[in-house]
N, C-alpha and C positions, 0 to 999 in steps of 0.2 A: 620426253624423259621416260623411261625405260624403270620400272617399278620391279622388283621380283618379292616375290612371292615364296617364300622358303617353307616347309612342312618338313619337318622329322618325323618318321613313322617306326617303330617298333613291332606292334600288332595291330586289331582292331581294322580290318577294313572298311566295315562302316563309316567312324569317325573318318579314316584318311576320305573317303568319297563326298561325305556331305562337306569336309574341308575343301578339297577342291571345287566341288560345286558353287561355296561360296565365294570361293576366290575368282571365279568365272563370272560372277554374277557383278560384280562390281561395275562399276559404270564408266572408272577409267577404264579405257582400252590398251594403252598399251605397257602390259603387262606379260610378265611369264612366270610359272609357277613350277618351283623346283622341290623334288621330293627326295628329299637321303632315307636311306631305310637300316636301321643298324640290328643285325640278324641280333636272334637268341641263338644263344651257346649251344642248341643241336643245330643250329643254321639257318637262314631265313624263312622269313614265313612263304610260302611259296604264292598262298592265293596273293600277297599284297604284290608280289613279285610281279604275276602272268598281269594284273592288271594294271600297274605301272607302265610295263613294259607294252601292253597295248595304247594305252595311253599316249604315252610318248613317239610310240609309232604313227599316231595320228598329228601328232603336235602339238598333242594338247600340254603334258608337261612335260620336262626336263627330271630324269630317273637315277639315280645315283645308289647303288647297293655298297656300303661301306664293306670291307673286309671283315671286320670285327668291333663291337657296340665299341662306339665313341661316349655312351653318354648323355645325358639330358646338356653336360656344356661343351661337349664334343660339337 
């Protein structure tokens, strides 16, 4: 069974890293860990952006940059 892992991220790239960190560290394996990111009103944060997007380059998550803030229930 196929677990996912969802993180909403705004700002803060610290928090998004130790989050995915911890979601990596679990001891079920098979899991994926999906990131949406819903920009501030001048537009994404760009560091949380390069480093998603490396991220997900590797395989490690699944990257999703919303068009415009969805929301804490978006």
């Amino acid at each position: 069974m196929l677990v996912s892992i969802c993180i909403p991220t705004y700002s803060r790239l610290n928090y998004l890293k130790q989050a995915v960190q911890s979601a990596q560290s679990q001891t079920y394996s098979n899991v994926e860990i999906c990131v949406s990111q819903n920009p501030r009103e001048s537009g994404p944060d760009i560091s949380i952006g390069e480093w998603c997007m490396k991220q997900s380059a590797q395989g490690i998550i699944r990257y999703n940059l919303n068009k415009h803030n969805l929301g804490l229930t978006g």
